[in-house]
C-alpha positions as CSV (number, residue, x, y, z in Angstrom):
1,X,0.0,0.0,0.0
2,X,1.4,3.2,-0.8
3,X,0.5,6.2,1.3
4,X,-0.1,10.0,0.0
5,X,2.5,12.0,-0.3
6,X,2.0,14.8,2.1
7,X,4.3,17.9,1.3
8,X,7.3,18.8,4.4
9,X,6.5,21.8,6.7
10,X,3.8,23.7,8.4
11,X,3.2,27.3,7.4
12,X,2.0,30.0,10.3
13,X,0.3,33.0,9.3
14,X,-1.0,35.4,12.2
15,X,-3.1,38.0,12.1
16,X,-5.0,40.0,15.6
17,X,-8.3,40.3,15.8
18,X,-10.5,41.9,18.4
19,X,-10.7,39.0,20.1
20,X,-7.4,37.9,20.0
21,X,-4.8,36.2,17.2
22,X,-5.6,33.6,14.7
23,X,-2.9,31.2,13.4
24,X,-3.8,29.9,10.2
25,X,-2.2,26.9,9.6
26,X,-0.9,25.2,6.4
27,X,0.6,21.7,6.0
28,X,1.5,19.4,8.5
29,X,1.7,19.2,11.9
30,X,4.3,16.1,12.6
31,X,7.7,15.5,14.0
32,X,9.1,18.0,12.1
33,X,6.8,20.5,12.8
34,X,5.4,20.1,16.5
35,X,8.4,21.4,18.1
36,X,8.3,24.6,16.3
37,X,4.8,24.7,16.2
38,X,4.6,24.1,20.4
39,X,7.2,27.0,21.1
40,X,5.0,29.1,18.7
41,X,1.6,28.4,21.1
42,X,3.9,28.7,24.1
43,X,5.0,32.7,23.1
44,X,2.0,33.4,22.1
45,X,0.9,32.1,25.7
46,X,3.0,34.6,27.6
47,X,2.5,37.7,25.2
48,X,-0.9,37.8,23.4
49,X,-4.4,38.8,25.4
50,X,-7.5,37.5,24.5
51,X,-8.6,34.0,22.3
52,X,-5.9,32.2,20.5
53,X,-7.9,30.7,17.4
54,X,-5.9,27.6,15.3
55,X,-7.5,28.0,12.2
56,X,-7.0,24.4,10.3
57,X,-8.6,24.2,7.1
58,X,-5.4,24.0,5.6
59,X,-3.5,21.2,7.7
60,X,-3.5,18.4,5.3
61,X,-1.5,15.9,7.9
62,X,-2.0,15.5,12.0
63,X,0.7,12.4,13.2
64,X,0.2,11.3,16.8
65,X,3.1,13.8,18.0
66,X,0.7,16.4,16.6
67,X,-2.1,15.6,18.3
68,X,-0.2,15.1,21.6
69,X,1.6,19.1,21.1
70,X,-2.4,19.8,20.7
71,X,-3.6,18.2,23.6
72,X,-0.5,20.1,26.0
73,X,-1.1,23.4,24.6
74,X,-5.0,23.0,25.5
75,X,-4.2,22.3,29.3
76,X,-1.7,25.2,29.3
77,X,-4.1,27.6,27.8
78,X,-6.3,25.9,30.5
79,X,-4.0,25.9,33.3
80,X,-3.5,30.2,32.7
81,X,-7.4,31.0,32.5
82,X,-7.1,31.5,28.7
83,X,-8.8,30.5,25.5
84,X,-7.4,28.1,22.7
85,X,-9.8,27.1,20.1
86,X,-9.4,24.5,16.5
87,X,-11.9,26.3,14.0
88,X,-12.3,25.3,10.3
89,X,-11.2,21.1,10.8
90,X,-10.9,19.2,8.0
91,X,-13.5,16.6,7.4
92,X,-10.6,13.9,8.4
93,X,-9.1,15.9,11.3
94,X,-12.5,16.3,12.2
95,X,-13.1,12.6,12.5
96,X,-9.9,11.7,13.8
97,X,-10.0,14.1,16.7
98,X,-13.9,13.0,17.2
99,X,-12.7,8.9,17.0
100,X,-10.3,9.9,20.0
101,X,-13.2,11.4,21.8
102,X,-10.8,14.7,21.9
103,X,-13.4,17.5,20.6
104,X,-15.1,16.2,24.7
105,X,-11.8,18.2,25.6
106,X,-10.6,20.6,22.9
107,X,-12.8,23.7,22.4
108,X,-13.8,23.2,18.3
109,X,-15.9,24.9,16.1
């Protein structure tokens, strides 16, 4: 069986809002990319006020690392009293994250 190729890298565009900042995401969020992608949400964490939005429609590829750097930066944006949300899933991120019985945890819309 031969999987899809899925291109290298993860691309982060922010942009502020009035309610806060919005990464838009594009590519993949992997081993390659989570560790980057972690020290990102952990800045934004100690500078940015108000809502941090992931905006996902373009994240073609989640790996189980992914998933877990998700999962910490929700209980940190817990733990500090702020707001991390997942808007615009995939139809297959959405599904994964539902199979996992993550979206009972991670605030999605």
């Amino acid at each position: 069986m031969t999987l899809p190729r899925v291109p290298p890298g993860l691309q982060i565009l922010e942009r502020s809002t009035p309610d806060g900042i919005v990464l838009e995401l594009i590519g993949s969020l992997d081993a390659d990319t989570a560790g980057d992608f972690g020290t990102r949400l952990d800045a934004l964490l100690e500078r940015a006020t108000g809502a941090v939005e992931l905006h996902m429609a373009g994240v073609r590829f989640v790996s189980s690392l992914g998933i877990g750097c998700l999962i910490c930066a929700f209980g940190d944006f817990q733990r500090a009293g702020r707001e991390l949300l997942i808007t615009n899933l995939t139809p297959e991120l959405h599904q994964m994250l539902q199979m996992l019985h993550l979206l009972d945890y991670i605030k999605a819309r």
